[in-house]
C-alpha distance (Angstrom), angle and dihedral (degrees) to the residues before:
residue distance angle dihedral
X1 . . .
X2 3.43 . .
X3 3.89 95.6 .
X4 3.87 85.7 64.1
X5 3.81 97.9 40.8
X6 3.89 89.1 52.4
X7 4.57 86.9 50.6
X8 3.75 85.6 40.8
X9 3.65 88.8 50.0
X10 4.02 94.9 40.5
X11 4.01 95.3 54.3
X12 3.42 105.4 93.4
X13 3.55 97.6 45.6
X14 3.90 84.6 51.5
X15 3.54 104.7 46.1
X16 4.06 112.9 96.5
X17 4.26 98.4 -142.6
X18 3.55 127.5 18.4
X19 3.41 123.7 -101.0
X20 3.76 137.6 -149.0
X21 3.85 102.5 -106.3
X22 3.55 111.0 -125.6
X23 4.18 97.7 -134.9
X24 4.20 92.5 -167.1
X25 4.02 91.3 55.9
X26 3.91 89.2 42.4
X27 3.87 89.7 52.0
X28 3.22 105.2 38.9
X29 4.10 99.7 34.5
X30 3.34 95.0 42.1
X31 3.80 111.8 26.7
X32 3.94 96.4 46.0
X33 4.07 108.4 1.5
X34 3.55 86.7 63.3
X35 3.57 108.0 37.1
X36 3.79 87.4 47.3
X37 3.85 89.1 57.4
X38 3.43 90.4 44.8
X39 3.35 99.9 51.5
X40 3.53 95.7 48.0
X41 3.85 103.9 55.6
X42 4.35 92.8 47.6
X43 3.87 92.3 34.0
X44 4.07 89.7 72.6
X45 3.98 92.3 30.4
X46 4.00 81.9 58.0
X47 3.47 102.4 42.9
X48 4.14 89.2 55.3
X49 3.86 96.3 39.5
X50 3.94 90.2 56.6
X51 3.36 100.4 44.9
X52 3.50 89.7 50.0
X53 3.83 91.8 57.1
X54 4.39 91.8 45.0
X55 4.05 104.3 48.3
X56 4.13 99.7 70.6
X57 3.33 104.9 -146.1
X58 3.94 116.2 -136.0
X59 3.68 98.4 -80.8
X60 3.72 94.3 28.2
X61 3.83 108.8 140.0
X62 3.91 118.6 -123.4
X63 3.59 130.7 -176.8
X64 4.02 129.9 -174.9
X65 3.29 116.0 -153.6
X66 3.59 134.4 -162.1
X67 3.65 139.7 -159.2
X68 3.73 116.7 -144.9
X69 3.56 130.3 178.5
X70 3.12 97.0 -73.0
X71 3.88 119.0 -12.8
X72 3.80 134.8 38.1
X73 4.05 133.7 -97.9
X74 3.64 122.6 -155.0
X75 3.47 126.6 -164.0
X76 4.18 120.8 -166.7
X77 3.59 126.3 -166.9
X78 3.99 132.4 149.3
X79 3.75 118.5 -137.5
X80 3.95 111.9 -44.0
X81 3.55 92.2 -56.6
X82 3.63 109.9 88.4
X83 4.12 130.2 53.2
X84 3.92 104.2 -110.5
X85 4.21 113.2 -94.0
X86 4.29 113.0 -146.8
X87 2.91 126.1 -146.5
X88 4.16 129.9 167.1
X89 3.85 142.4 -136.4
X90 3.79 91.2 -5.0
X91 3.65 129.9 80.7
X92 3.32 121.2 -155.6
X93 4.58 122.0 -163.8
X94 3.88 129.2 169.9
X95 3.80 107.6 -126.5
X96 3.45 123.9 -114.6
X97 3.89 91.1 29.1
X98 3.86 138.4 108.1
X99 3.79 113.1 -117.7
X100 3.84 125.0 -164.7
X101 4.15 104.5 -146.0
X102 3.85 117.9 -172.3
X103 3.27 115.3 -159.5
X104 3.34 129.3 -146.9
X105 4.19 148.2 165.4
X106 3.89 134.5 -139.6
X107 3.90 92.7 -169.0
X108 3.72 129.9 -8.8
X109 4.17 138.6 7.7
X110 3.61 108.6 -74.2
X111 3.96 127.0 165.3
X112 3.91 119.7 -125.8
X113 3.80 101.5 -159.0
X114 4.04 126.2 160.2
X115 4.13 97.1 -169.0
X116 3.55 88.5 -155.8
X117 3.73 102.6 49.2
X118 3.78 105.7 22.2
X119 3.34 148.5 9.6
X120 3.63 129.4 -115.4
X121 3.71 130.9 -58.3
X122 3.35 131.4 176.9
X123 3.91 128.1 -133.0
X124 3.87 119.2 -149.9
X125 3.59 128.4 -174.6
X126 3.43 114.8 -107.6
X127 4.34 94.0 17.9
X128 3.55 131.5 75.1
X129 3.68 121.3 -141.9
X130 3.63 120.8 -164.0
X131 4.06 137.4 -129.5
X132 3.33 130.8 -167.9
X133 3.98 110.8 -166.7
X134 3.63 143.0 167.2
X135 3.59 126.7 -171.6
X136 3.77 107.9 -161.8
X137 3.92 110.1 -167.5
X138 4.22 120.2 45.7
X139 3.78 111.0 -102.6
X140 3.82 154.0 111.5
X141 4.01 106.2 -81.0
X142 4.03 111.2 -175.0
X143 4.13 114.9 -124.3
X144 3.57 124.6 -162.6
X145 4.12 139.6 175.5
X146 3.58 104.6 -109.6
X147 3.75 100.8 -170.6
X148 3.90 128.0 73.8
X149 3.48 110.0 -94.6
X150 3.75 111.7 157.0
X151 3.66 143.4 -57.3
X152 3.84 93.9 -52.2
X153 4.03 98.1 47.0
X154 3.70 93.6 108.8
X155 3.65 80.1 60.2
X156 3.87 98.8 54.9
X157 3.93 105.4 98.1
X158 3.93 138.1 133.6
X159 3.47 146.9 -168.2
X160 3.72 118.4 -110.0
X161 4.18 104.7 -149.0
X162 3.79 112.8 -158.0
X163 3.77 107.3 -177.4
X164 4.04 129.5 173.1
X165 3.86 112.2 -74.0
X166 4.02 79.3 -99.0
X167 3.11 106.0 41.7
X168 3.75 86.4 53.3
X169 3.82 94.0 56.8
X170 3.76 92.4 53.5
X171 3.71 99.9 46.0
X172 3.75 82.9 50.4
X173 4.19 87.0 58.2
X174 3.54 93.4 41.5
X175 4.48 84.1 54.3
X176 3.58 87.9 59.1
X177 3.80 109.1 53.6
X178 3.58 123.0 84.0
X179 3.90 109.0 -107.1
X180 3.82 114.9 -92.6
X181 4.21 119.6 -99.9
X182 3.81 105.1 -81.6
X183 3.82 104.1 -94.0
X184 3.95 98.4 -140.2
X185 3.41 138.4 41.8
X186 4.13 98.2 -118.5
X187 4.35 86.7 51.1
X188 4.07 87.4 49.8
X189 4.21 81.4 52.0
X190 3.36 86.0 59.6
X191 3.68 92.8 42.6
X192 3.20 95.1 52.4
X193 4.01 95.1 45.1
X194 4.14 85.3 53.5
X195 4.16 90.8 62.0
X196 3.97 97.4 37.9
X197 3.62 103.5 45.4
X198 3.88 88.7 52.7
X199 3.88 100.5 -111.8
X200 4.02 86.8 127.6
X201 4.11 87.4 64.2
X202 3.85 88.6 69.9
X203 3.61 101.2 18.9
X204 4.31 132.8 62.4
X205 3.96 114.0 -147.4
X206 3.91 97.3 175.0
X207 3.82 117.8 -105.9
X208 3.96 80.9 11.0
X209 3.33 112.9 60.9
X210 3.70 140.8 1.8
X211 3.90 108.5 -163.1
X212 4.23 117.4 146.3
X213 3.72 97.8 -164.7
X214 3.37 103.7 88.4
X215 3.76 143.1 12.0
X216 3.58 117.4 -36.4
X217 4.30 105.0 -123.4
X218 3.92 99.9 -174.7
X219 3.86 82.3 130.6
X220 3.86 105.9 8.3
X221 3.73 81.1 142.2
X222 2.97 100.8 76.4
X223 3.78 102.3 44.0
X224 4.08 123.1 112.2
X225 3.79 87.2 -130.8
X226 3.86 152.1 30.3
X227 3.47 126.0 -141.8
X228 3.27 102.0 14.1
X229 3.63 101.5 -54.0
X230 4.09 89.4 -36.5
X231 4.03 93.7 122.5
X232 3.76 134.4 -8.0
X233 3.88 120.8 -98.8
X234 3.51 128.8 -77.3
X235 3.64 147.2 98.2
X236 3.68 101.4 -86.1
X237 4.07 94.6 39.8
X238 4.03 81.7 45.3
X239 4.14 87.8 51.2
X240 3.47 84.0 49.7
X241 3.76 106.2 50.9
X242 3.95 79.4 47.6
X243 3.81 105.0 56.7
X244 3.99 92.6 27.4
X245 3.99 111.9 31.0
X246 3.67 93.7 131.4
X247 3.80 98.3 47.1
X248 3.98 82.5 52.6
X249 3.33 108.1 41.7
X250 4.03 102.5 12.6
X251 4.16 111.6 -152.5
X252 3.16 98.3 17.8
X253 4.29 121.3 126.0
X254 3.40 95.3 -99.9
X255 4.09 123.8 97.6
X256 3.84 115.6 -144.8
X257 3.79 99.2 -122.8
X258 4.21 91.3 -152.7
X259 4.45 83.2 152.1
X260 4.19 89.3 82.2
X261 3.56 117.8 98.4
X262 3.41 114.2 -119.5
X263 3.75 95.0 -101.2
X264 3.37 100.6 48.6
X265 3.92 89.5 51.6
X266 3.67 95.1 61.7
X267 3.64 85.8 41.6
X268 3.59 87.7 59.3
X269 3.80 86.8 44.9
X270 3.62 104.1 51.6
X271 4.17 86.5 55.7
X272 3.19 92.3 49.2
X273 4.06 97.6 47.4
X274 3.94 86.1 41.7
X275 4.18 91.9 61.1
X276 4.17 98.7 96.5
């Protein structure tokens, strides 16, 4: 199509005399022969390719996800034959494979957008809008909210996780479990710490707690980022975010638990950074 719009376009700078135009053969050839022709030959090549892309197949992967105020929650499930897995403020694809996302909102508009995988698409309280996306080649693509939603939207950003086809599956296991028994006696502090100072309320651990009001952090860990993309990983960012949430990302859900003693916040932590 655009090899013969370029000749069509080329023609009268090629021809040698001018010609009288014939106006019937320019209207009718080009303003409904070919459209018509067009038309016809993608029409059916449409029609196949979408419905390809909207009836999952059995093992097709789908994942909701859902814009919160400010971070993200994903949802994985295969087909109808597994209980949805969360996860939050990391997304997680296998390369080279289509991926239905749903995506929803818990309060206002935001915009899920991954600039080098997708465009945007809005997500609207009370709607779900739909994204099908493939990520061909393994990597770490950056995601970001790309609609206004409050003072902390600059600070609403996730990691996008594209693993082998493989490597996929088995993080996707590893999701599921319930983490492991604390192997010493300082992480099983900070175990304990987690339950009695009320983080589990908001929070799900697997096999240790089961709150929905905040981030899952069965493997918070292992994530690039806390917060949403406020600070990188790591115990001492992580004892931050705890003690200081509000001072670094003011309004968001999160208290700033300042009242723990210094040990017992890098207790907490540790626990925390030890859940992969």
């Amino acid at each position: 199509m655009t090899l013969l719009v370029t000749v069509l376009m080329l023609v009268p700078f090629l021809r040698r005399r001018a010609r009288p135009v014939n106006h019937k053969l320019f209207l009718w050839g080009g303003g409904v022969a070919l459209p018509l022709l067009t038309l016809t030959l993608l029409v059916p090549y449409v029609l196949s390719t979408g419905q390809e892309t909207r009836v999952p197949s059995a093992d097709r992967l789908t994942i909701d996800v859902t814009g919160h105020l400010w971070w993200w929650e994903m949802s994985y499930r295969r087909g109808d034959r597994t209980v949805p897995v969360r996860s939050g403020n990391e997304l997680h694809l296998p390369a080279g494979v289509p991926v239905e996302l749903l995506l929803h909102s818990a309060d206002v508009i935001h915009s899920f957008w991954i600039p080098n995988l997708a465009g945007k698409t809005d997500m609207i309280p009370g709607r779900v809008n739909r994204m099908v996306i493939q990520a061909d080649r393994p990597g770490v693509y950056r995601g970001q909210c790309a609609e206004y939603c409050g003072t902390q939207h600059a600070l609403m950003a996730l990691d996008v996780i594209v693993l082998p086809r493989d490597g996929f599956d088995a993080w996707l296991a590893r999701l599921a479990l319930p983490v492991p028994e604390p192997p010493t006696a300082y992480l099983r502090q900070g175990r304990d710490l987690f339950v009695h100072t009320g983080c589990g309320a908001c929070h799900t651990v697997r096999g240790v707690s089961e709150g929905r009001l905040g981030p899952d952090l069965t493997q918070i860990g292992s994530r690039r980022s806390i917060g949403a993309g406020t600070l990188p990983g790591g115990v001492g960012n992580m004892a931050a975010w705890i003690a200081s949430a509000q001072h670094l990302k003011p309004g968001n859900a999160m208290p700033s638990y300042d009242q723990l003693e210094g040990p017992e916040l890098r207790a907490l932590a540790a626990y925390l950074e030890s859940l992969k």
